[in-house]
C-alpha positions as CSV (number, residue, x, y, z in Angstrom):
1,X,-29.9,24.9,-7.7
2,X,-32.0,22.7,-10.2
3,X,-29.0,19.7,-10.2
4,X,-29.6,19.6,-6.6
5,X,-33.3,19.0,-6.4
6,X,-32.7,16.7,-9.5
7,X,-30.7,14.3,-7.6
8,X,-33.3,14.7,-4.6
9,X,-36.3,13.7,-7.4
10,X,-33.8,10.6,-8.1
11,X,-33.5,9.8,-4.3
12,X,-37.2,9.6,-3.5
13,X,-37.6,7.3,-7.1
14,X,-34.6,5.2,-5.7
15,X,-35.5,5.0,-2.0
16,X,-39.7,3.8,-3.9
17,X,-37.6,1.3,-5.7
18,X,-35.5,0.0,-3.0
19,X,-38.7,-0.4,-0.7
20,X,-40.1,-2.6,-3.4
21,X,-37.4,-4.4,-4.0
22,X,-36.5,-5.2,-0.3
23,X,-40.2,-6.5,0.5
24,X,-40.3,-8.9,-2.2
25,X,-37.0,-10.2,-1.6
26,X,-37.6,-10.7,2.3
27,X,-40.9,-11.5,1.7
28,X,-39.4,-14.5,-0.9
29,X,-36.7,-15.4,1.3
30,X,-39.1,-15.7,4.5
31,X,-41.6,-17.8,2.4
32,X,-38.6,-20.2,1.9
33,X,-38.1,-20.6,5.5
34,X,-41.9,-21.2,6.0
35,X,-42.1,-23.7,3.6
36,X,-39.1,-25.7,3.7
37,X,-37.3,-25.0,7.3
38,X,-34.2,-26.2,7.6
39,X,-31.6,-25.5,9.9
40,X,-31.8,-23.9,13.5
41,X,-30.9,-20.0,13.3
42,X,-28.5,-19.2,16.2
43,X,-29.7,-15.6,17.1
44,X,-27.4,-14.8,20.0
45,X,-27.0,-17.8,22.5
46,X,-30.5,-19.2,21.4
47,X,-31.3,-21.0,18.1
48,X,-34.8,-21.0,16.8
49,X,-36.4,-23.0,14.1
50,X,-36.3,-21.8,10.8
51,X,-39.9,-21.4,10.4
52,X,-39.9,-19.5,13.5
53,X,-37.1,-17.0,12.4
54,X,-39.3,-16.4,9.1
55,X,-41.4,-14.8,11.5
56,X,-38.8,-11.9,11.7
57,X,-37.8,-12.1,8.4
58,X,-41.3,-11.2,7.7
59,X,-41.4,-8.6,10.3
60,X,-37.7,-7.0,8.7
61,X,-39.4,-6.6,5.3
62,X,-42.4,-4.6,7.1
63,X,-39.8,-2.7,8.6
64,X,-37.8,-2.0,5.9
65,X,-40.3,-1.1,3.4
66,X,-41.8,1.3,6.0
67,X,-38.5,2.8,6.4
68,X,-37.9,3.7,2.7
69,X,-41.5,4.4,2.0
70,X,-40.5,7.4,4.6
71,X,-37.7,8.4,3.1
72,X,-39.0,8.6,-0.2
73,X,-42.1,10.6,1.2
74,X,-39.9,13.0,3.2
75,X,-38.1,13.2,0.3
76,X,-41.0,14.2,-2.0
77,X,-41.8,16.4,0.7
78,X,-39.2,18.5,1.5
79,X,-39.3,18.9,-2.9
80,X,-42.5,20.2,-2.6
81,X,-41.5,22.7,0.5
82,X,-38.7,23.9,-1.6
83,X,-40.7,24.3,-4.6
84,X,-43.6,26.5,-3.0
85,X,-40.5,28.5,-1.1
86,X,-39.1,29.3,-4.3
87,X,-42.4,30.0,-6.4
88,X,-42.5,32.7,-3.4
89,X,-39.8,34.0,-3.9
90,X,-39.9,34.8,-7.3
């Protein structure tokens, strides 16, 4: 039973880490497009300027962060669940 909330302790530390990672990456990547354009992005039939489309890039790294911030919280959570279910127990 311990391996198995090990690995879930390791989850919530990688899905914090991969949150991190993501926003600063996006958050680099959408800053390029600000500052230097470049080429229309084709986003379907339509193609937007670049500095436009950083707009979503920014709004991606929100989203993403937001999404592995919540796993790594229901993560922690579920840990702590487990934890109080099993200091019960015994």
């Amino acid at each position: 039973m311990r391996q198995g909330t090990a690995f879930l302790r390791k989850s919530a530390t990688v899905f914090s880490v991969l949150a991190w990672a993501s926003m600063v990456i996006q958050t680099l990547a959408g800053l390029y497009m600000l500052v230097f354009g470049g080429e229309p992005v084709p986003i379907g039939d339509a193609s937007i300027p670049a500095r436009a489309a950083s707009v979503l890039v920014f709004a991606g790294a929100a989203l993403n962060w937001f999404l592995f911030m919540f796993a790594a919280k229901l993560t922690q959570v579920l840990l702590d669940i487990h934890s109080q279910v099993a200091k019960a127990e015994s």
